[in-house]
C-alpha positions, -999 to +999 in steps of 0.1 A: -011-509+723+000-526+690-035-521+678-041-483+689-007-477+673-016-492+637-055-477+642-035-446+643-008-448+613-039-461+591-060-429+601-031-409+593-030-428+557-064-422+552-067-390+564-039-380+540-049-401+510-087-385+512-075-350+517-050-347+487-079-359+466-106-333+478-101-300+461-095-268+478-104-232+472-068-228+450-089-250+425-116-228+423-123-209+394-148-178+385-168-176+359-186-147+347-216-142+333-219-107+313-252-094+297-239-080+267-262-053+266-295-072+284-318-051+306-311-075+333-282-094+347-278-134+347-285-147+386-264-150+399-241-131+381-210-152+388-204-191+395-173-208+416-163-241+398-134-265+406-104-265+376-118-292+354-152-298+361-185-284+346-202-258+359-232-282+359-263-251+367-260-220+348-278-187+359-308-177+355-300-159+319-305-124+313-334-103+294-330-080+270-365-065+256-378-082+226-346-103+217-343-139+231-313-155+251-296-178+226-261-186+249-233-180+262-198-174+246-164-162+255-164-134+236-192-108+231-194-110+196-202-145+191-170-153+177-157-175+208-171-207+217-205-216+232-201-222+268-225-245+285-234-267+317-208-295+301-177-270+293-155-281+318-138-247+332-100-245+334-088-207+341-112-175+352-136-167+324-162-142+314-189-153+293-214-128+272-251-136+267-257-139+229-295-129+214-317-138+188-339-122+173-374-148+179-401-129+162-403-108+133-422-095+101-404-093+070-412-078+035-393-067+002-402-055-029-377-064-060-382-045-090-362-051-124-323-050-118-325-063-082-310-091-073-310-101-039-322-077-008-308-094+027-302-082+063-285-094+091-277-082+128-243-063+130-224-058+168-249-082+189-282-060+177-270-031+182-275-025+140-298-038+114-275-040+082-290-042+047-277-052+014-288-046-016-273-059-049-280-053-086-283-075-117-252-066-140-260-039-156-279-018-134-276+007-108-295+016-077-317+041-086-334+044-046-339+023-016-368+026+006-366+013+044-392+008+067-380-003+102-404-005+130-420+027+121-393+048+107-388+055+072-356+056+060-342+065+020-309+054+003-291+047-026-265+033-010-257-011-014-254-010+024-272+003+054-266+005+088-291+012+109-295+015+149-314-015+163-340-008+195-338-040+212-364-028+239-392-023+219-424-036+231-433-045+194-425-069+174-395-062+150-410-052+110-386-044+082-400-037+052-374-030+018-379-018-014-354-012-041-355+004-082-329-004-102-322+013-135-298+000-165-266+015-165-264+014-202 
């Protein structure tokens, strides 16, 4: 009797001691797993992890035409921070796919009283911006854009033009800029 009755009291223990450790659905978080403007949506689209621990296997990522999957951050713009199969998850959280641009074909032409021609993705890809400065002393005199077939003419230091991520092509920009002296 002595022994059924302790058998008892230490299955009780145990019982209690091993269920206050496991955790239960209240320490279950959602994370959410946004596109950001893909074709297609990460699979699966949303993940249950406890508070506190990793979320170990991430979806299947997301496609979006002829950009590539680069990550995942908590905000859409890239200025969050990377989340990955080691960020241990502590509150509900959305994450947006980020994208890089993998392949492309580049050109400029610099004439006298350019100094530097750059460009840069603006919003995700949804623009291509390009920016064109002068020596001191000069002036734009015209800009000439060619962006994956489509001619475009400025004399403006900065353009902003639409990006098509779903292109079956690769991405070509081609820029050419005249300067003339202001003086």
């Amino acid at each position: 009797m002595k022994k059924k009755l302790l058998f008892t009291v230490i299955s009780f223990i145990l019982l209690f001691v091993l269920s206050s450790c496991m955790p239960n659905d209240k320490d279950l978080r959602t994370v959410t797993f946004n596109s950001n403007g893909g074709s297609t949506q990460a699979v699966p689209q949303t993940l249950k992890v406890h508070s506190g621990q990793p979320i170990i296997n991430l979806p299947q990522p997301p496609v979006r035409g002829r950009l590539s999957f680069e990550s995942w951050d908590t905000k859409a713009d890239g200025s969050g921070y990377t989340v990955d199969a080691m960020t241990k998850i502590e509150e509900d959280l959305t994450v947006y796919a980020q994208w890089w641009l993998s392949s492309y074909s580049y050109g400029q032409n610099k004439n006298k009283g350019i100094e530097k021609i750059s460009w840069f993705p603006y919003n995700n890809y949804e623009y291509i911006v390009i920016h064109v400065e002068t020596d001191p002393g000069y002036a734009i005199d015209k800009i000439d854009i060619k962006m994956d077939g489509h001619d475009y003419t400025t004399t403006q230091e900065w353009s902003k033009i639409l990006f098509d991520p779903f292109l079956d092509s690769m991405f070509k920009l081609t820029v050419s800029a005249v300067a003339t002296p202001t003086t």
